[in-house]
Structure formats: structure tokens, C-alpha cells
Gaussian input, Z-matrix of N, CA and C with variables (Angstrom, degrees):
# hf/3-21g

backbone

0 1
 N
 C     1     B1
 C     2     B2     1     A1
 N     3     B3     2     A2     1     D1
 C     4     B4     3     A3     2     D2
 C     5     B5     4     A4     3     D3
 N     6     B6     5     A5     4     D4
 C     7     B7     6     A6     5     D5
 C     8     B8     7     A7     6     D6
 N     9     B9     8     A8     7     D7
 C    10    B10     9     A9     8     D8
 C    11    B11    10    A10     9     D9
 N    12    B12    11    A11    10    D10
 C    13    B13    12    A12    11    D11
 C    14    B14    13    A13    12    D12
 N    15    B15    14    A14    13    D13
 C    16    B16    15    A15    14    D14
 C    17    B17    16    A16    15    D15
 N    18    B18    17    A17    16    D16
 C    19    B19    18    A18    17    D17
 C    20    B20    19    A19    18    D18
 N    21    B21    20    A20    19    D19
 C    22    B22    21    A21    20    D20
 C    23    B23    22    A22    21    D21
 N    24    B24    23    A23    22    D22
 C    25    B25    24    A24    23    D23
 C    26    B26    25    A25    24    D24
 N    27    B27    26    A26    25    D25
 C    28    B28    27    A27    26    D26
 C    29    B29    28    A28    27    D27
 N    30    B30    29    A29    28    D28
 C    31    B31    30    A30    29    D29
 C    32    B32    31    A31    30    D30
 N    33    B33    32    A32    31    D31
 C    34    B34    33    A33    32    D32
 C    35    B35    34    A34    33    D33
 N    36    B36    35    A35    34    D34
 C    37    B37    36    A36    35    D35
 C    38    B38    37    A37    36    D36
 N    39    B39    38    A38    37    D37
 C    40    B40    39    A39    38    D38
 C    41    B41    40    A40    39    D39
 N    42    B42    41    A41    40    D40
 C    43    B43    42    A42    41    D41
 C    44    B44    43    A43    42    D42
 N    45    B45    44    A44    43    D43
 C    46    B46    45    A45    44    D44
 C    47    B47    46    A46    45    D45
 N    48    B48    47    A47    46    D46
 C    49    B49    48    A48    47    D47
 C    50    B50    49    A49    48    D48
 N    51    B51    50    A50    49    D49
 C    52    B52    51    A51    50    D50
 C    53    B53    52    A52    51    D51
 N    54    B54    53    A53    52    D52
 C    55    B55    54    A54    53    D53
 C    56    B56    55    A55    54    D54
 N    57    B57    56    A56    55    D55
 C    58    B58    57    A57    56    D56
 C    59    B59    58    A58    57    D57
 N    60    B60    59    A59    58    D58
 C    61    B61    60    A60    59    D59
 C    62    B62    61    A61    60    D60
 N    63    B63    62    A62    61    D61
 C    64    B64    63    A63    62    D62
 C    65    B65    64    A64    63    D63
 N    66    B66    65    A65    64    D64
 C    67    B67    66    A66    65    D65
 C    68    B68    67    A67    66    D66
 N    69    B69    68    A68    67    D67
 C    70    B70    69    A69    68    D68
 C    71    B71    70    A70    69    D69
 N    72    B72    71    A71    70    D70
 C    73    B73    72    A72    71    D71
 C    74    B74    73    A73    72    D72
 N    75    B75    74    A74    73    D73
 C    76    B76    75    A75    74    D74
 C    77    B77    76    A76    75    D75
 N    78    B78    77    A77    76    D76
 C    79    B79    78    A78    77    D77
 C    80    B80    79    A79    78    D78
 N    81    B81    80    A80    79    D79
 C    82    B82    81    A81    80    D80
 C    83    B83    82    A82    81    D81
 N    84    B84    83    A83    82    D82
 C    85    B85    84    A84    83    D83
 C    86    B86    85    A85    84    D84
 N    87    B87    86    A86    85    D85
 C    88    B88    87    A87    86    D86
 C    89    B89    88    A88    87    D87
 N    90    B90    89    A89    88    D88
 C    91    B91    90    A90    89    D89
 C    92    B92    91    A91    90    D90
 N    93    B93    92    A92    91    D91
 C    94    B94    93    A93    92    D92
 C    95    B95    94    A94    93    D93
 N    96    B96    95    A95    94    D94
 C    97    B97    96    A96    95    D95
 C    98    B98    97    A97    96    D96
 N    99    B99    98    A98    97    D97
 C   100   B100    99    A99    98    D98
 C   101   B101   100   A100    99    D99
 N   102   B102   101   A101   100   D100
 C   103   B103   102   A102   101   D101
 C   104   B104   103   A103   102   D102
 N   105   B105   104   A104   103   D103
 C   106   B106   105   A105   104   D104
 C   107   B107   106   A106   105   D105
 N   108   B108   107   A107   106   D106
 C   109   B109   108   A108   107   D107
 C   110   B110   109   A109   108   D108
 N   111   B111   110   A110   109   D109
 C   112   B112   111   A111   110   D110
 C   113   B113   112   A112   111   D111
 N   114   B114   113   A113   112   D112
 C   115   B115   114   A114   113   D113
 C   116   B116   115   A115   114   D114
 N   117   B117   116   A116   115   D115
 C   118   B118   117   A117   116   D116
 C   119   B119   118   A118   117   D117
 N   120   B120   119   A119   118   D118
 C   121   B121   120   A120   119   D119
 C   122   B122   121   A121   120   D120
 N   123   B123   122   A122   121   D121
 C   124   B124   123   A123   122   D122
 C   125   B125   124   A124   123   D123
 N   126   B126   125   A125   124   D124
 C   127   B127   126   A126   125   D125
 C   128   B128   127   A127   126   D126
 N   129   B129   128   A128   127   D127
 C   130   B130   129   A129   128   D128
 C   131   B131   130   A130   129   D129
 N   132   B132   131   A131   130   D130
 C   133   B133   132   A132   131   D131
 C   134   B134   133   A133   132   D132
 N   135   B135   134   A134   133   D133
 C   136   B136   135   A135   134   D134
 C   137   B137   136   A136   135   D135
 N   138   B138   137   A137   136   D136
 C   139   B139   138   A138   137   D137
 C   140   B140   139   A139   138   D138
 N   141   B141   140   A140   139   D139
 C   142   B142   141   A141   140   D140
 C   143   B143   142   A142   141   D141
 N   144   B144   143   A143   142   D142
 C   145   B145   144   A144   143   D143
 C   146   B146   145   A145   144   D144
 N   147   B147   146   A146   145   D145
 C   148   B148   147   A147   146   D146
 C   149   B149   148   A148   147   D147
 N   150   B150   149   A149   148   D148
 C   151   B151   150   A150   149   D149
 C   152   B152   151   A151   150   D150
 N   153   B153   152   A152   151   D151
 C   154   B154   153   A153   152   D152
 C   155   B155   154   A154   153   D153
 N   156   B156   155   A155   154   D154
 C   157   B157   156   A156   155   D155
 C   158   B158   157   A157   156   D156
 N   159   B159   158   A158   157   D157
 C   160   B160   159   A159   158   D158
 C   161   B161   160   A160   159   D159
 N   162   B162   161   A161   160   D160
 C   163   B163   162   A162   161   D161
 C   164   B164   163   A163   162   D162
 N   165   B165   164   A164   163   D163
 C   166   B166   165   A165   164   D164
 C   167   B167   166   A166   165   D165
 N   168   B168   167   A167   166   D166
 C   169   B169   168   A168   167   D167
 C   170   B170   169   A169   168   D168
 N   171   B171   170   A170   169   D169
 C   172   B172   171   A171   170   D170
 C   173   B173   172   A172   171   D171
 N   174   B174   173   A173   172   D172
 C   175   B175   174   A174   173   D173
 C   176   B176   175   A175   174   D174
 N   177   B177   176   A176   175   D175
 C   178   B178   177   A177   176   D176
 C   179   B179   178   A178   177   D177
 N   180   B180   179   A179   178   D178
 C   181   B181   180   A180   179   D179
 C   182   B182   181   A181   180   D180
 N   183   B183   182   A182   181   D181
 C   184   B184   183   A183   182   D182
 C   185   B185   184   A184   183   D183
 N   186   B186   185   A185   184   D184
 C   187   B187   186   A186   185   D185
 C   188   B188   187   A187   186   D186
 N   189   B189   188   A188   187   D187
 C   190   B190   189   A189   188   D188
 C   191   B191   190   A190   189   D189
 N   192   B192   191   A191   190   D190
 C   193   B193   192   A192   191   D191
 C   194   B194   193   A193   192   D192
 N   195   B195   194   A194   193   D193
 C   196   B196   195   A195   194   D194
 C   197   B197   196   A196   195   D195
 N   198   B198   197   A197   196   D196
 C   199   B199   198   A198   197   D197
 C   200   B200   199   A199   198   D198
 N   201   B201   200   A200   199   D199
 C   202   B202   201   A201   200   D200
 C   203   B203   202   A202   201   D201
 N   204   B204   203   A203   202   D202
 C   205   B205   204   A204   203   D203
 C   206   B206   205   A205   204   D204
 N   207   B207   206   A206   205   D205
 C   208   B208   207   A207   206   D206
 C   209   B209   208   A208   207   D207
 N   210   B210   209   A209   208   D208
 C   211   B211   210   A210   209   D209
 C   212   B212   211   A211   210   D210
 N   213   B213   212   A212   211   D211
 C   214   B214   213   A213   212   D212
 C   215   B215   214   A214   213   D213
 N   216   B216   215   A215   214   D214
 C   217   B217   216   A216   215   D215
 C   218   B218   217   A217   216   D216
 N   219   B219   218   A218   217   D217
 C   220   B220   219   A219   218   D218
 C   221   B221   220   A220   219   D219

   B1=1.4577
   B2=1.5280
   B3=1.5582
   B4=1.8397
   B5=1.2213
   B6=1.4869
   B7=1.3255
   B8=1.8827
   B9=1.2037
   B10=1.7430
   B11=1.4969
   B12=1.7947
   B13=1.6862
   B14=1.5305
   B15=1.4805
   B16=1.2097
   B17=1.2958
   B18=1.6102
   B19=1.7936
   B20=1.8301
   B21=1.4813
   B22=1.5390
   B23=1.4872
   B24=1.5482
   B25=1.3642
   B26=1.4357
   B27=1.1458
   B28=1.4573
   B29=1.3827
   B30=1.4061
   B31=1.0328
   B32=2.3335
   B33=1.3004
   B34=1.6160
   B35=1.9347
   B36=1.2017
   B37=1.1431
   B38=2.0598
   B39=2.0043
   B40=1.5282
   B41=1.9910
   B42=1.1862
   B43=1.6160
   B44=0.9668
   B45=1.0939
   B46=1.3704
   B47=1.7023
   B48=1.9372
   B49=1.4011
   B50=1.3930
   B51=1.2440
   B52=1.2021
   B53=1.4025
   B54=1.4747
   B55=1.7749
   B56=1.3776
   B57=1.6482
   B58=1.6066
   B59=1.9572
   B60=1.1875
   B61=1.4891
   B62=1.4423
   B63=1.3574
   B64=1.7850
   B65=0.8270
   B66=1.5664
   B67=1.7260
   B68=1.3168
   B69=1.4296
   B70=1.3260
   B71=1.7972
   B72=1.6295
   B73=1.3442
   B74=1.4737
   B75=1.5137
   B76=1.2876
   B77=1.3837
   B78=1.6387
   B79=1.3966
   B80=1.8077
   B81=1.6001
   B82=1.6058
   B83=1.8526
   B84=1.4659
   B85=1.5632
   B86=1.5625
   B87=1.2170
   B88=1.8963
   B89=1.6713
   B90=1.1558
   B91=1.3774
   B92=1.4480
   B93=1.5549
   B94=1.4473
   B95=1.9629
   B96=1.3508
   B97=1.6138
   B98=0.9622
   B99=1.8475
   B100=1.5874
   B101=1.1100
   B102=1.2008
   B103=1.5196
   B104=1.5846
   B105=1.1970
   B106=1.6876
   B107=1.2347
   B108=1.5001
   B109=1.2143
   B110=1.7123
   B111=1.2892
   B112=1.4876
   B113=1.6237
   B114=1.2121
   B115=1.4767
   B116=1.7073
   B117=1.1106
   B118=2.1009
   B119=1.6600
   B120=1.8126
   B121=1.0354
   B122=1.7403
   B123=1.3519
   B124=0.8743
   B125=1.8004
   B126=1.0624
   B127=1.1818
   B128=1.4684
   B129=0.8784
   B130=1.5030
   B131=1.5707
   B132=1.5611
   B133=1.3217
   B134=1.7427
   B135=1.1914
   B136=1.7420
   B137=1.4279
   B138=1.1861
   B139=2.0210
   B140=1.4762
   B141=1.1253
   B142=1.7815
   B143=1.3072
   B144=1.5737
   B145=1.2358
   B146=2.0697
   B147=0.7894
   B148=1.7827
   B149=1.3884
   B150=1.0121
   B151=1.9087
   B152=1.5227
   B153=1.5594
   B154=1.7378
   B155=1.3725
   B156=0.5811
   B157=1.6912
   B158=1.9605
   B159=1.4239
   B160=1.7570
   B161=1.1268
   B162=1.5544
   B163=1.5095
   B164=1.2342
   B165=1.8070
   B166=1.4524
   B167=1.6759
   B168=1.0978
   B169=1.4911
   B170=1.7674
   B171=1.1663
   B172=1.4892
   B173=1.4492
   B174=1.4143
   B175=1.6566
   B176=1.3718
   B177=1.8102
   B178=1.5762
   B179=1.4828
   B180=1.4679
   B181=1.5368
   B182=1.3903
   B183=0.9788
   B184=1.5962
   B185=1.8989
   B186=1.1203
   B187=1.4562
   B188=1.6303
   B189=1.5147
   B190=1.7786
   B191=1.5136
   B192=1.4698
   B193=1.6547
   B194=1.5190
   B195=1.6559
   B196=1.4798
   B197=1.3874
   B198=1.1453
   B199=1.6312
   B200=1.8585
   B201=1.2574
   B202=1.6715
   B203=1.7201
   B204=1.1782
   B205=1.2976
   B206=2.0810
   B207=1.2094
   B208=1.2909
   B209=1.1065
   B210=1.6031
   B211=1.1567
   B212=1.3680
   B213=1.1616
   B214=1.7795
   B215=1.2844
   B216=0.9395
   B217=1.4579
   B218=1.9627
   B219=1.3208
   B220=1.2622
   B221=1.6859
   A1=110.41
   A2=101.86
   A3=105.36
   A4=100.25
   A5=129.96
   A6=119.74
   A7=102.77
   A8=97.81
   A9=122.66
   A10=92.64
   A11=103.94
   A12=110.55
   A13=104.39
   A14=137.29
   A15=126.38
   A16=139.73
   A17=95.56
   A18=112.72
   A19=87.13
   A20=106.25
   A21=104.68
   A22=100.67
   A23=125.30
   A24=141.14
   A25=109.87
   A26=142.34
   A27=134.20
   A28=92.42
   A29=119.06
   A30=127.78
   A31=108.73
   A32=94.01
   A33=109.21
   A34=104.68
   A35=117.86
   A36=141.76
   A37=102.74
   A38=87.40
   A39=109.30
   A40=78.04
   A41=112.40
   A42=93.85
   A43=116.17
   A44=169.25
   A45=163.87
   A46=101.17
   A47=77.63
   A48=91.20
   A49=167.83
   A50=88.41
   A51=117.45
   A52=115.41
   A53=119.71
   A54=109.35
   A55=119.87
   A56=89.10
   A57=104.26
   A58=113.21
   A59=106.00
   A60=123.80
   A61=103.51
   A62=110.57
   A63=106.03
   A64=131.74
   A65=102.44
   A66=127.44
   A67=122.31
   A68=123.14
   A69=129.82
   A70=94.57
   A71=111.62
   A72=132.47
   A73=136.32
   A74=99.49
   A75=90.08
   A76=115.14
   A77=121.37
   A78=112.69
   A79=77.99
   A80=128.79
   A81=125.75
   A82=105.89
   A83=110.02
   A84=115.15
   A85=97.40
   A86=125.93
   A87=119.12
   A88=94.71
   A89=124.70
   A90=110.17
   A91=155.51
   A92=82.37
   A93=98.09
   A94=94.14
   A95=117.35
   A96=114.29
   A97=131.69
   A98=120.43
   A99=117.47
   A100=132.13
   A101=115.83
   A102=123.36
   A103=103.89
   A104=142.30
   A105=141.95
   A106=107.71
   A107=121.77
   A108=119.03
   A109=133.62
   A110=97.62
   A111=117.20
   A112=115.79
   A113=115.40
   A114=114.51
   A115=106.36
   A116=115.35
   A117=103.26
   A118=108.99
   A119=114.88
   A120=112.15
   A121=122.60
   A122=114.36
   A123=146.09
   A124=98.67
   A125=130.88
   A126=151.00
   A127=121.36
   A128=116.86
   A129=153.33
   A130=126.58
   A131=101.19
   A132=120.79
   A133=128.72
   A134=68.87
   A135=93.48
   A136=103.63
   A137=103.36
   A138=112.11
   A139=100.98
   A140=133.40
   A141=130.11
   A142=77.60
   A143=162.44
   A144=150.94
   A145=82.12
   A146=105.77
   A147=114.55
   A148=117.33
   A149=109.76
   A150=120.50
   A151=107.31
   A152=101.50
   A153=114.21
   A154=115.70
   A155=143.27
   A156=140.05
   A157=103.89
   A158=106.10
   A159=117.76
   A160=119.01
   A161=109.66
   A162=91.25
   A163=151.96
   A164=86.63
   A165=121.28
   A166=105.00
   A167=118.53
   A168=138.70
   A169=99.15
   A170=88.59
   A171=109.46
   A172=110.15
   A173=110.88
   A174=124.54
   A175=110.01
   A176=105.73
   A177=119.62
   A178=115.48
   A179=118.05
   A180=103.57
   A181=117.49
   A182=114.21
   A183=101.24
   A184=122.79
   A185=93.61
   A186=93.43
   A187=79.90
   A188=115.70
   A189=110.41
   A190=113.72
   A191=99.61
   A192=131.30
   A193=87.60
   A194=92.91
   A195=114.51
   A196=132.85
   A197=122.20
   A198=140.44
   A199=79.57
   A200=94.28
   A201=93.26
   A202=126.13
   A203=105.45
   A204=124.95
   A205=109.34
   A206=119.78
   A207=134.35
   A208=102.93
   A209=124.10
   A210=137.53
   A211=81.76
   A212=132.47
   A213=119.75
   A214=111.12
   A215=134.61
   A216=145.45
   A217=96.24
   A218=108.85
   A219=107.44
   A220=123.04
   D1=-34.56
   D2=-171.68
   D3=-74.41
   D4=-18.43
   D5=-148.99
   D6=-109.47
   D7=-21.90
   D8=164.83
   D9=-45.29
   D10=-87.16
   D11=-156.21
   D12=-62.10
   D13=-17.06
   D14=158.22
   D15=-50.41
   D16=-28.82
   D17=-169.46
   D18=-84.97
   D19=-39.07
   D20=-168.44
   D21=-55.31
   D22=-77.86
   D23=167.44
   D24=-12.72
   D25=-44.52
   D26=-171.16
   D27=-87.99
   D28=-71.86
   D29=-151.95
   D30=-43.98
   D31=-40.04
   D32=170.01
   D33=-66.83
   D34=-32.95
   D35=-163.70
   D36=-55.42
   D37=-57.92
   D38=-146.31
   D39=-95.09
   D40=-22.34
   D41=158.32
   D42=-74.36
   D43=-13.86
   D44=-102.29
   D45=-134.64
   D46=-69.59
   D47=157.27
   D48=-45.68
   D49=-26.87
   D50=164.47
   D51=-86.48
   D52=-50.62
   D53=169.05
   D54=-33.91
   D55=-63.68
   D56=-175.14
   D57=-40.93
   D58=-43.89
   D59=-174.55
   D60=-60.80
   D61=-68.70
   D62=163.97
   D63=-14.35
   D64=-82.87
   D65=168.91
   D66=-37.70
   D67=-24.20
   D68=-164.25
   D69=-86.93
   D70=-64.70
   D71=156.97
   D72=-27.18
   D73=-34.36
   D74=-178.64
   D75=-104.57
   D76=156.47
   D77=-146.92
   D78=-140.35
   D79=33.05
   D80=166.17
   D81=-49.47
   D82=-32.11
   D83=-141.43
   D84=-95.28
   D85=-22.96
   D86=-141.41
   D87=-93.69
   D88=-19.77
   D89=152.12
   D90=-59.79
   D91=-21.78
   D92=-173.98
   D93=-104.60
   D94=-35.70
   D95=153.44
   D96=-33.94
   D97=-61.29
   D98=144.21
   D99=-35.22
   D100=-61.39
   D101=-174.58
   D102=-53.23
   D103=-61.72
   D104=143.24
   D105=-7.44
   D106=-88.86
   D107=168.39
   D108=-14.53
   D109=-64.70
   D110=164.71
   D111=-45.61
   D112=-65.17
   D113=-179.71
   D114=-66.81
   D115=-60.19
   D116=171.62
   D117=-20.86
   D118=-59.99
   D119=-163.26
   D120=-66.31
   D121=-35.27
   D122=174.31
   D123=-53.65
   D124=-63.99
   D125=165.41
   D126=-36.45
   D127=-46.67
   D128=149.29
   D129=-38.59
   D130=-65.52
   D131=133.29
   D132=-4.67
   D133=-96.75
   D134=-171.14
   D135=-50.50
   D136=-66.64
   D137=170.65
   D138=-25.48
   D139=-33.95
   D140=-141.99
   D141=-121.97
   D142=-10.01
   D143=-133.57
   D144=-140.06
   D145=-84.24
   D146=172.54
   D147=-73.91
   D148=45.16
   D149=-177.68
   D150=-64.43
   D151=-53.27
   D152=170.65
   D153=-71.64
   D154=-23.64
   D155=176.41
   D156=-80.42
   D157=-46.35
   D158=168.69
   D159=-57.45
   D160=-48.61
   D161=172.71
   D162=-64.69
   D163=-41.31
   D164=159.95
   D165=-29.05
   D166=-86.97
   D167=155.48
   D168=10.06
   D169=-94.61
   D170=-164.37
   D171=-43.97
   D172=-45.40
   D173=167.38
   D174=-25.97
   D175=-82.61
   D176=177.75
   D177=-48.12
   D178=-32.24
   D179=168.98
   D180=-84.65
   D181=-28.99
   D182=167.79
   D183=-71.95
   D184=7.97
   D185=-157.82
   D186=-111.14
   D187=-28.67
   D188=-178.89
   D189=-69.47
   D190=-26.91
   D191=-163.40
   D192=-52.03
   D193=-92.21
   D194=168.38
   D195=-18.04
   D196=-50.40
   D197=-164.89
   D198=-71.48
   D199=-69.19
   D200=-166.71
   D201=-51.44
   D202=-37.37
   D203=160.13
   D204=-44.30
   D205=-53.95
   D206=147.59
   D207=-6.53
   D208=-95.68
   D209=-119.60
   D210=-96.01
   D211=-38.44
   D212=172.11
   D213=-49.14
   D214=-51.92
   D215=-144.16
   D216=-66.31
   D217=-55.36
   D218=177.36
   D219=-76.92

């Protein structure tokens, strides 16, 4: 019986291992990670480049938000 769940235990073990080993190895993903990366920053960017014009923005809609919110209330 001990010698059963032992063979089981490795055998789940030396898969494991092996995923992990893959996964570590394989490099399908880091382009498209960068490329992510790249657009956030970029994004980021721009936000920090048109900050005054965005806020502005956001101001008047929150301020339409609000107003309207108002007139429900009563």
C-alpha cells in the first residue's frame, strides 16, 4: 500500500516538475507582456501630458452628474 502512494507521490511530483520547468522556459507570453506594458505606459503618458484638459472634463461631468442627481432628490 506504502509503496503504491509512493509511486503515486513522485510520479504527481515529476509532473509538477516538469510544468513548473516549462513554464519557467517558455518565453510564448513576454511579448505580448511587453506589449501591455507598453500601452499602460503610454496611457499614463498621455493622462500626465493632457491632465488640464482631463480634468477639466471630468469636473463638468461630475458637476452634470451631481446637478442632476439634485433635481431627483426633490
Amino acid at each position: 500500500m506504502l509503496d503504491t502512494l509512493d509511486r503515486m507521490y513522485l510520479k504527481w511530483k515529476y509532473k509538477a516538475e516538469a510544468f513548473w520547468k516549462g513554464l519557467k522556459e517558455d518565453e510564448a507570453g513576454v511579448s505580448a507582456f511587453v506589449a501591455t506594458i507598453l500601452l499602460v505606459l503610454v496611457a499614463v503618458l498621455l493622462c500626465a501630458i493632457f491632465w488640464e484638459n482631463i480634468s477639466e472634463w471630468f469636473t463638468k461631468t461630475w458637476e452634470n452628474i451631481t446637478g442632476e442627481a439634485e433635481k431627483i432628490k426633490r
